[in-house]
PDB file of N, CA, C and O in Angstrom:
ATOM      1  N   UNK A   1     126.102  -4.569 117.670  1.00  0.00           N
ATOM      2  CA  UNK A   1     124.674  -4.448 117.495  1.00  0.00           C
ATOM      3  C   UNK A   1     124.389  -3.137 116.750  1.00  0.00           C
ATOM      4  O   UNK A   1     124.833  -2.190 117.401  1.00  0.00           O
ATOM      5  N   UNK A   2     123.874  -2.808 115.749  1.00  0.00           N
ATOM      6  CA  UNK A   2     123.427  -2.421 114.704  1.00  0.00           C
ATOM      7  C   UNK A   2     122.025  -1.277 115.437  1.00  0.00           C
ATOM      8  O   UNK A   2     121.909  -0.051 115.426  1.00  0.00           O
ATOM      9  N   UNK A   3     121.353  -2.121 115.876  1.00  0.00           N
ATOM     10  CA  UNK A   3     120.261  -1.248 116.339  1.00  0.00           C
ATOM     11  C   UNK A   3     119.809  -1.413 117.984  1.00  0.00           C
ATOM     12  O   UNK A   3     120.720  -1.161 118.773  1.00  0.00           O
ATOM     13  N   UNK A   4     118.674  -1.756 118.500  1.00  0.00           N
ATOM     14  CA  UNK A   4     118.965  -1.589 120.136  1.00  0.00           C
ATOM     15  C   UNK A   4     117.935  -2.588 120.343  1.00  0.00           C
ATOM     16  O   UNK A   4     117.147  -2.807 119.424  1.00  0.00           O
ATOM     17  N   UNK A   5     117.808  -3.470 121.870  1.00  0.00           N
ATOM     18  CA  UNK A   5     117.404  -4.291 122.157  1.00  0.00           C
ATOM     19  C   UNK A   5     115.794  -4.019 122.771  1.00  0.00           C
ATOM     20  O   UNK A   5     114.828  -4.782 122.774  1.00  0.00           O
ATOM     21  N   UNK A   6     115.917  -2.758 123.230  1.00  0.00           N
ATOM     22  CA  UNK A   6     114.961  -2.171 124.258  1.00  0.00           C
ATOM     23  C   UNK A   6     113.858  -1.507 123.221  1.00  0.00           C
ATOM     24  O   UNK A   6     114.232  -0.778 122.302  1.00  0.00           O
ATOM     25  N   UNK A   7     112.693  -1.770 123.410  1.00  0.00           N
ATOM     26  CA  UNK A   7     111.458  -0.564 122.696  1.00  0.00           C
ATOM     27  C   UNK A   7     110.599  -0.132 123.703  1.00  0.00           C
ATOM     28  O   UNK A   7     110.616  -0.797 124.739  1.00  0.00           O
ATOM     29  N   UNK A   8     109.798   0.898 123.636  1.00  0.00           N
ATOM     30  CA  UNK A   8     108.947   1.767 124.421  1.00  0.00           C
ATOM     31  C   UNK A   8     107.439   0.650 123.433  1.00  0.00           C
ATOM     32  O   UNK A   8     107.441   0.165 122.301  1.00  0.00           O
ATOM     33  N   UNK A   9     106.590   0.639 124.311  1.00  0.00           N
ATOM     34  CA  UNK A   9     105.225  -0.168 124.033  1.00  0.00           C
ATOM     35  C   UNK A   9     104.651   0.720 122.820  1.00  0.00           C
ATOM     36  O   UNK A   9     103.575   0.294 122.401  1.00  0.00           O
ATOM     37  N   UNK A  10     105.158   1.894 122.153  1.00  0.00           N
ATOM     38  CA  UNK A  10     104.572   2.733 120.776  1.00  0.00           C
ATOM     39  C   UNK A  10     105.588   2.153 119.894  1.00  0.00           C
ATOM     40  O   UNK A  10     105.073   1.728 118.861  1.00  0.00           O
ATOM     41  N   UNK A  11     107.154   1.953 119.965  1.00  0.00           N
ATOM     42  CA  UNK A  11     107.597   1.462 119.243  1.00  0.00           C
ATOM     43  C   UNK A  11     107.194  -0.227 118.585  1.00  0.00           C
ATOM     44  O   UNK A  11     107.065  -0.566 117.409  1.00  0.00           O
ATOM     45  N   UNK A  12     107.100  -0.848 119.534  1.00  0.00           N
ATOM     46  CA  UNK A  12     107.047  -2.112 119.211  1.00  0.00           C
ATOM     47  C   UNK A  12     105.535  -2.489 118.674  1.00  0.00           C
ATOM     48  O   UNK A  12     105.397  -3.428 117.890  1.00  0.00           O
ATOM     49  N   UNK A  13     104.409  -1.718 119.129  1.00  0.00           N
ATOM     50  CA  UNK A  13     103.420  -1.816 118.450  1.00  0.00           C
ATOM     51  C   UNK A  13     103.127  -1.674 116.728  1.00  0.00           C
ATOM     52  O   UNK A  13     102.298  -2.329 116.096  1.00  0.00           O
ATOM     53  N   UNK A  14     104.175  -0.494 116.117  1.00  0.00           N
ATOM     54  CA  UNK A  14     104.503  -0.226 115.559  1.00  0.00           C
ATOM     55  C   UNK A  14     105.306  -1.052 114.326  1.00  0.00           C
ATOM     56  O   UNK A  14     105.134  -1.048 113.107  1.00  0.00           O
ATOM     57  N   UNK A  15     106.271  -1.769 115.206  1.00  0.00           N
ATOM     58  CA  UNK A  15     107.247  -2.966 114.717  1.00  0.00           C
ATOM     59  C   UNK A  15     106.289  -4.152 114.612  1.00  0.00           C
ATOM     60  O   UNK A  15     106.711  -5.005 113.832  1.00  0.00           O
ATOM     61  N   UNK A  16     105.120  -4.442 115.179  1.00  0.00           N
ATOM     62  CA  UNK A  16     104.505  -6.066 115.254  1.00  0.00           C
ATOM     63  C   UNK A  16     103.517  -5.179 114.137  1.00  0.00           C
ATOM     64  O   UNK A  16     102.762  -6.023 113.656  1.00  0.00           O
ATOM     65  N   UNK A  17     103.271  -4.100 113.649  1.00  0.00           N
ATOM     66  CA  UNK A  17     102.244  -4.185 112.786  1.00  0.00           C
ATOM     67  C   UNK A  17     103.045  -3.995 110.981  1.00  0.00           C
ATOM     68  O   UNK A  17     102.527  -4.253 109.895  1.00  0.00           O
ATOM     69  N   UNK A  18     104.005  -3.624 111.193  1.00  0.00           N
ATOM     70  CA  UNK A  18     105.373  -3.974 110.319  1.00  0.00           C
ATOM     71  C   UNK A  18     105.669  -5.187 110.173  1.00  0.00           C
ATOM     72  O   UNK A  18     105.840  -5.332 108.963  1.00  0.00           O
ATOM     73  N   UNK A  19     105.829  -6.127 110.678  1.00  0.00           N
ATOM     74  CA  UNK A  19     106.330  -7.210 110.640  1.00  0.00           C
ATOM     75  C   UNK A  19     104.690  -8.358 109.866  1.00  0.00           C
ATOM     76  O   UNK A  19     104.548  -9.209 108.988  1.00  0.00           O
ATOM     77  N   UNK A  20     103.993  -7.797 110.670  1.00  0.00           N
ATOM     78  CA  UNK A  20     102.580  -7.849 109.866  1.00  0.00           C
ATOM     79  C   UNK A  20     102.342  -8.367 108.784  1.00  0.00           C
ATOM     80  O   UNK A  20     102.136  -9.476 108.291  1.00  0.00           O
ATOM     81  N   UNK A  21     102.451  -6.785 108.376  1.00  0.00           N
ATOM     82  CA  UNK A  21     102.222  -6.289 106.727  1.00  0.00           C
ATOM     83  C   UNK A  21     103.829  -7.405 106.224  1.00  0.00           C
ATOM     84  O   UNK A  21     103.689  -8.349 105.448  1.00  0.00           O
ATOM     85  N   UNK A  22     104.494  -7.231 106.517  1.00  0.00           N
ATOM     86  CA  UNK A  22     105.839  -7.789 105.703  1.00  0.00           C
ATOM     87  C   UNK A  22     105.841  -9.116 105.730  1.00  0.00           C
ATOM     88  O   UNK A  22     106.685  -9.673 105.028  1.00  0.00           O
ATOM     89  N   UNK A  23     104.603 -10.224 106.800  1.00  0.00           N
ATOM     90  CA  UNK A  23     104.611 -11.820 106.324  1.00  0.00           C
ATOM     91  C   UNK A  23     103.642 -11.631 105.475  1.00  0.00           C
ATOM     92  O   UNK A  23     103.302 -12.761 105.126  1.00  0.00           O
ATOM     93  N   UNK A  24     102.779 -10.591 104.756  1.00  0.00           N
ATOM     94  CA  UNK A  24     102.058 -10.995 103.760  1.00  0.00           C
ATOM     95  C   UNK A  24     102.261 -10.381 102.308  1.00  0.00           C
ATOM     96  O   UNK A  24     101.473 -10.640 101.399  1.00  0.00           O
ATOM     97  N   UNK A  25     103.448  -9.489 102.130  1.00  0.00           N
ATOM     98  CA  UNK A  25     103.968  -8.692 100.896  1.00  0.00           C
ATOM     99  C   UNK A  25     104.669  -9.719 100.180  1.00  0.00           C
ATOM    100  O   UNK A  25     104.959 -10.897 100.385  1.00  0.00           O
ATOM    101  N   UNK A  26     104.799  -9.088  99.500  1.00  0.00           N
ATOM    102  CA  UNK A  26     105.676  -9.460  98.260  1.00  0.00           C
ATOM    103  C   UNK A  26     106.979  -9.504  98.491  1.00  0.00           C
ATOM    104  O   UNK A  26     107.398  -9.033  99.549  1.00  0.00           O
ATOM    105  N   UNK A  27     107.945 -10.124  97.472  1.00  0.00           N
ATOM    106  CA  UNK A  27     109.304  -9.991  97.604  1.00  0.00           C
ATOM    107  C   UNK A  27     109.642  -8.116  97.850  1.00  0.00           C
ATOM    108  O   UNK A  27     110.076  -7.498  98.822  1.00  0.00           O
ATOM    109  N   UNK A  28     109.314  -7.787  96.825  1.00  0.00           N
ATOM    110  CA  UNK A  28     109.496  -6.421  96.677  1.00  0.00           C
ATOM    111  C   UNK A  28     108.915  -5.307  98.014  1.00  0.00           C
ATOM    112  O   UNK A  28     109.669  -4.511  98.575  1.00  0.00           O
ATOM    113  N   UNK A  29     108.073  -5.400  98.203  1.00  0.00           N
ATOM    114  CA  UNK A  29     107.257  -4.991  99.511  1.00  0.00           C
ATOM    115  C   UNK A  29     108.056  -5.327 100.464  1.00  0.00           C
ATOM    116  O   UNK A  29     108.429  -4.386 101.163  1.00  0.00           O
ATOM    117  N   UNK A  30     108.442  -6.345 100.726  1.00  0.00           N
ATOM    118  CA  UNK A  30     108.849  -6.640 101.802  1.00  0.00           C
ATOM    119  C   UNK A  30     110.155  -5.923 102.256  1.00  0.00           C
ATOM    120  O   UNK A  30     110.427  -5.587 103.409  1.00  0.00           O
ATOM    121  N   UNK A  31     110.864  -5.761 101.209  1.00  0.00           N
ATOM    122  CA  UNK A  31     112.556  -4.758 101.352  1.00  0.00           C
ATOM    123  C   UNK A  31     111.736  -3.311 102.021  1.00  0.00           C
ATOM    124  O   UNK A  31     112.038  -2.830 103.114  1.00  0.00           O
ATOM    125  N   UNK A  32     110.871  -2.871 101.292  1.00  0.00           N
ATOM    126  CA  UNK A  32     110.723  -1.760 101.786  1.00  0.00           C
ATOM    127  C   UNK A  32     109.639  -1.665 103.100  1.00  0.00           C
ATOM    128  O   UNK A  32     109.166  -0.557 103.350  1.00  0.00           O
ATOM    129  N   UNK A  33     109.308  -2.661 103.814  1.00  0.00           N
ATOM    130  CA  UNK A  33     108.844  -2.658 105.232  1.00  0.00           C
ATOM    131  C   UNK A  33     110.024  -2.977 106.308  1.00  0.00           C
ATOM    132  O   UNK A  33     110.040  -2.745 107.517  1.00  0.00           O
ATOM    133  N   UNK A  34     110.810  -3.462 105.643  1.00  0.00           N
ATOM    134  CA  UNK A  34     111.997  -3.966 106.526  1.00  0.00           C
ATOM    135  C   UNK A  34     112.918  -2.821 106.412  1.00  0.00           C
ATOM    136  O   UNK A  34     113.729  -2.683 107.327  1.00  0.00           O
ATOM    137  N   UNK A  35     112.925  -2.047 105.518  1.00  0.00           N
ATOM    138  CA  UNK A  35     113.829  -0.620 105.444  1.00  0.00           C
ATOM    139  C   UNK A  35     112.552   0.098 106.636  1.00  0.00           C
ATOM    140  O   UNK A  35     113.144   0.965 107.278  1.00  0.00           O
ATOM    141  N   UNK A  36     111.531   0.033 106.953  1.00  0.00           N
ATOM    142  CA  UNK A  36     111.093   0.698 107.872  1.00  0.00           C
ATOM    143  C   UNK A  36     110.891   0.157 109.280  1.00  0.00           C
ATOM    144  O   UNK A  36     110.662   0.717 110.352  1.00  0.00           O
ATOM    145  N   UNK A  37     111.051  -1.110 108.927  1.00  0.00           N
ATOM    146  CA  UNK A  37     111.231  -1.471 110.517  1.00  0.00           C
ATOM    147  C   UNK A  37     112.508  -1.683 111.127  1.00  0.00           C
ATOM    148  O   UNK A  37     112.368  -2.246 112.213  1.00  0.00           O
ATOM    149  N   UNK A  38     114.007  -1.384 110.761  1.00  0.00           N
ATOM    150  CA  UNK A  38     115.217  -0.946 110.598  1.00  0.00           C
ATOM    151  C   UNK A  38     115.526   0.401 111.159  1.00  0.00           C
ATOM    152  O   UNK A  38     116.384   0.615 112.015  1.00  0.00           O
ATOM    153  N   UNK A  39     114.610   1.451 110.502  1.00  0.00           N
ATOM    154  CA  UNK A  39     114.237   2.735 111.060  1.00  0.00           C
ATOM    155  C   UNK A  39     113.625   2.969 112.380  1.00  0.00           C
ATOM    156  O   UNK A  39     113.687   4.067 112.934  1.00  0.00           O
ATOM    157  N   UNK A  40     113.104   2.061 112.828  1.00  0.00           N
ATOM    158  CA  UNK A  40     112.435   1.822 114.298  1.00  0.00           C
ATOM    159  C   UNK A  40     113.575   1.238 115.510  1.00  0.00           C
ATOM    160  O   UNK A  40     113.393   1.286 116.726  1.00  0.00           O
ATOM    161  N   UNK A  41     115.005   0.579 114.665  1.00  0.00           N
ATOM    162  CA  UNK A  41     115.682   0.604 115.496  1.00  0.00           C
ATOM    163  C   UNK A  41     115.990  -1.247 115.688  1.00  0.00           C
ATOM    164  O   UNK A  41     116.942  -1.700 116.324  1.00  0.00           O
ATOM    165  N   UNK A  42     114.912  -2.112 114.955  1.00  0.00           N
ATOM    166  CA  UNK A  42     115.050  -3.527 114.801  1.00  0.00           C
ATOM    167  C   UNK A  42     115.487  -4.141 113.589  1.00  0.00           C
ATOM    168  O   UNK A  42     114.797  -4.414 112.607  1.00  0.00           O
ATOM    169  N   UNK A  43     117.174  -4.400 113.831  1.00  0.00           N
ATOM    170  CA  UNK A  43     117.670  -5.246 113.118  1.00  0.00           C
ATOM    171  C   UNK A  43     117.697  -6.544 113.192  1.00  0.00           C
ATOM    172  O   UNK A  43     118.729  -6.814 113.807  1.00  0.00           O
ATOM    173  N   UNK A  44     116.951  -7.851 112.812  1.00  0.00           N
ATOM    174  CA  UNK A  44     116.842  -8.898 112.668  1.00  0.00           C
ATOM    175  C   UNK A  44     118.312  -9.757 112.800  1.00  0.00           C
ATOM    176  O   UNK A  44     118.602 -10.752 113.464  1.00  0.00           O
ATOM    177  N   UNK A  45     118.979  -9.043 112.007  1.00  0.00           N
ATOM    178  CA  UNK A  45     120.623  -9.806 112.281  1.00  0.00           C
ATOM    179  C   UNK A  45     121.539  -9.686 113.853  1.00  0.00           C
ATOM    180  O   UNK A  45     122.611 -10.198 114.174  1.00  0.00           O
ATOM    181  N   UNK A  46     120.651  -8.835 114.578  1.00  0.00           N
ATOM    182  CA  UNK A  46     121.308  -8.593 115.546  1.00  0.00           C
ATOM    183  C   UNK A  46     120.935  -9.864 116.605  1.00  0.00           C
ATOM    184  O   UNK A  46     121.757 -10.062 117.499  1.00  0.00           O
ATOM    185  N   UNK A  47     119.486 -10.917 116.541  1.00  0.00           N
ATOM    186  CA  UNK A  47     119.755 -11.313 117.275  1.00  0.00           C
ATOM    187  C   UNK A  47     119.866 -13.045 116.441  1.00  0.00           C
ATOM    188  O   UNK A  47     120.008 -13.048 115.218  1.00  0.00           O
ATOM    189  N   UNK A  48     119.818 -13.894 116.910  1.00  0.00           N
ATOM    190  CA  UNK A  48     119.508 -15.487 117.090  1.00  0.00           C
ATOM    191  C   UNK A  48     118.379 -16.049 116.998  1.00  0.00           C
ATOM    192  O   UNK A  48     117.791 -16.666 117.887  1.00  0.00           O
ATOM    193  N   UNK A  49     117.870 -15.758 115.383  1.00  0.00           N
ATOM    194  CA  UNK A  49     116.406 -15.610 115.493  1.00  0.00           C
ATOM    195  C   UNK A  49     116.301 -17.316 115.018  1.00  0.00           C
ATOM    196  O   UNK A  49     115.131 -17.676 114.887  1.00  0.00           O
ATOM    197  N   UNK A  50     117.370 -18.432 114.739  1.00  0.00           N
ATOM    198  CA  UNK A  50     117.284 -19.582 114.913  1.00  0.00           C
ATOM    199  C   UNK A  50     117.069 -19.967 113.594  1.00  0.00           C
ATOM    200  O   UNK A  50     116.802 -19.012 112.866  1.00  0.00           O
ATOM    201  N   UNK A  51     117.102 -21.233 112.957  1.00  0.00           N
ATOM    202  CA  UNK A  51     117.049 -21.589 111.362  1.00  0.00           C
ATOM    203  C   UNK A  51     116.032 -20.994 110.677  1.00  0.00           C
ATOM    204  O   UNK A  51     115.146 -20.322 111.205  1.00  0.00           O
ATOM    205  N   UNK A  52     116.124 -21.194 109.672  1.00  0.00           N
ATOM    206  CA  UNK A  52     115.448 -20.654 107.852  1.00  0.00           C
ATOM    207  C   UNK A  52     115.355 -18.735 108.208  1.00  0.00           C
ATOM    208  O   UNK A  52     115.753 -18.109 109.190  1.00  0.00           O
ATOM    209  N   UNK A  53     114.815 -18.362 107.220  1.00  0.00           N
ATOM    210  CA  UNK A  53     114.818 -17.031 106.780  1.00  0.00           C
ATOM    211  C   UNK A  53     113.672 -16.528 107.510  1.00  0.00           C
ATOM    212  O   UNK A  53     112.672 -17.168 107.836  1.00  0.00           O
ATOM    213  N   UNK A  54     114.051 -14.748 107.831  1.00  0.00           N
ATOM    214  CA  UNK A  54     112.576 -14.376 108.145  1.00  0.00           C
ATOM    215  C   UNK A  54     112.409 -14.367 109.749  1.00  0.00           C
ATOM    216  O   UNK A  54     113.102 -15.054 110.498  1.00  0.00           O
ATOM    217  N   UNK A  55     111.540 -13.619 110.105  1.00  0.00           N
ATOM    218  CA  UNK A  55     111.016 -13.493 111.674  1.00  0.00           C
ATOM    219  C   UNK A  55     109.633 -13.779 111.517  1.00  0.00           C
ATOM    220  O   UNK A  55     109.084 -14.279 110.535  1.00  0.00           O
ATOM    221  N   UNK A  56     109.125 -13.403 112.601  1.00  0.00           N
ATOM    222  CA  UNK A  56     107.536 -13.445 113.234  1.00  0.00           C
ATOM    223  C   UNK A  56     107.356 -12.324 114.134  1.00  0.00           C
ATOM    224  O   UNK A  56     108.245 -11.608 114.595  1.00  0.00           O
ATOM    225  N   UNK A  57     105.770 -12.229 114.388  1.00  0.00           N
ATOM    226  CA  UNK A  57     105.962 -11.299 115.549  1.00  0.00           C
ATOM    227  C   UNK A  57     106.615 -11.831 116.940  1.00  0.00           C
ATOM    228  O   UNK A  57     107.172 -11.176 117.821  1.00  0.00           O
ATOM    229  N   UNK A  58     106.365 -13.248 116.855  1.00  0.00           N
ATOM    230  CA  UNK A  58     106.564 -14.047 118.552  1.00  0.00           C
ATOM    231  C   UNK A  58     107.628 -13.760 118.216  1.00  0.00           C
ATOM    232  O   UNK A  58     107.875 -12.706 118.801  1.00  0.00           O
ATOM    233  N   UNK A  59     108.696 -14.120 117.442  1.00  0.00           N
ATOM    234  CA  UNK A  59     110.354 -13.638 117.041  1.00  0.00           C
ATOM    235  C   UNK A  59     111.115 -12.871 117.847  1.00  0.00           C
ATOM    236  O   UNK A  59     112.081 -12.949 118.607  1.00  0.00           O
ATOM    237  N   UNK A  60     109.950 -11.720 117.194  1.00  0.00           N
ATOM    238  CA  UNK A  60     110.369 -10.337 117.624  1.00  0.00           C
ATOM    239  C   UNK A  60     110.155 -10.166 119.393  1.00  0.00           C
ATOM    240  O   UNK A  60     110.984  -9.958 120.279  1.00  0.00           O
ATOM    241  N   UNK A  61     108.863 -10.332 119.430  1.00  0.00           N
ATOM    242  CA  UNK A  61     108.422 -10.364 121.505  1.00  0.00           C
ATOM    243  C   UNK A  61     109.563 -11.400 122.273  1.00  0.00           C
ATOM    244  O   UNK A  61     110.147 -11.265 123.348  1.00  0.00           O
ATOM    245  N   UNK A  62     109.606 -12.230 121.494  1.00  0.00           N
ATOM    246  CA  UNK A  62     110.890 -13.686 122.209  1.00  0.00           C
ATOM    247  C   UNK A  62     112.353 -12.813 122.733  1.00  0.00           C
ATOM    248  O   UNK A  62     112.660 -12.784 123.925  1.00  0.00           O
ATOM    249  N   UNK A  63     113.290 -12.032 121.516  1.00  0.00           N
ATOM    250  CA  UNK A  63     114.200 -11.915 121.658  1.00  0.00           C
ATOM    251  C   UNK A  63     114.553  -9.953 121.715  1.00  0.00           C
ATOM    252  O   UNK A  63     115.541  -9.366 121.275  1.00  0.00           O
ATOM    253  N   UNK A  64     113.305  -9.360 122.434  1.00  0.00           N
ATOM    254  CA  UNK A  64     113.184  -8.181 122.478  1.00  0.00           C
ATOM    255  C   UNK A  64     113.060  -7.741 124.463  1.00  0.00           C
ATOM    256  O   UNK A  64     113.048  -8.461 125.462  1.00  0.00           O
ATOM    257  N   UNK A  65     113.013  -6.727 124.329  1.00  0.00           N
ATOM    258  CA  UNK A  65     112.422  -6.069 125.674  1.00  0.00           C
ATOM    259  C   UNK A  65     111.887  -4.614 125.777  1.00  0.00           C
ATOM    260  O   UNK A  65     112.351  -3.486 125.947  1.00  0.00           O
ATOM    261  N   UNK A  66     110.363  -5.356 125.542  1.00  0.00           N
ATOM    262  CA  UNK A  66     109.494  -3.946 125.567  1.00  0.00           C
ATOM    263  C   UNK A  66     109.264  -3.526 126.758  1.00  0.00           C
ATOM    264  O   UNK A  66     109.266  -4.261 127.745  1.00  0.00           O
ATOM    265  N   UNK A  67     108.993  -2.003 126.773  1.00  0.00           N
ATOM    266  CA  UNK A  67     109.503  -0.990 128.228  1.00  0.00           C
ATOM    267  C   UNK A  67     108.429  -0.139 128.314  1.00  0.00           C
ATOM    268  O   UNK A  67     108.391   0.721 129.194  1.00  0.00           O
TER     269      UNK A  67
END
């Protein structure tokens, strides 16, 4: 695992308003919201986020544990 499973309720607020902005950017935009939500500690490859490309916020709340 790459980054960590656990967030504090500032992190993940943080991450769902990232994840946000990044279902409505651009190709280009989008690398660089995901280079910042990476920095927060959520790597997408780390979990079983299930067929096609891409997360959600439910994604993220599904296969997380906010603290």
């Amino acid at each position: 695992m790459k980054g960590k499973d656990r967030f504090t309720k500032d992190e993940a607020n943080r991450i769902v308003a990232l994840i946000e902005q990044k279902l409505k950017a651009g190709k280009d935009e989008q690398k660089k919201i995901r280079d910042k939500i990476r920095a927060l500690g959520f790597y997408s490859t780390d979990f079983d986020m299930g067929p096609g490309y891409g997360y959600t916020v439910e994604d993220f709340k599904r296969v997380v544990k906010i603290v």
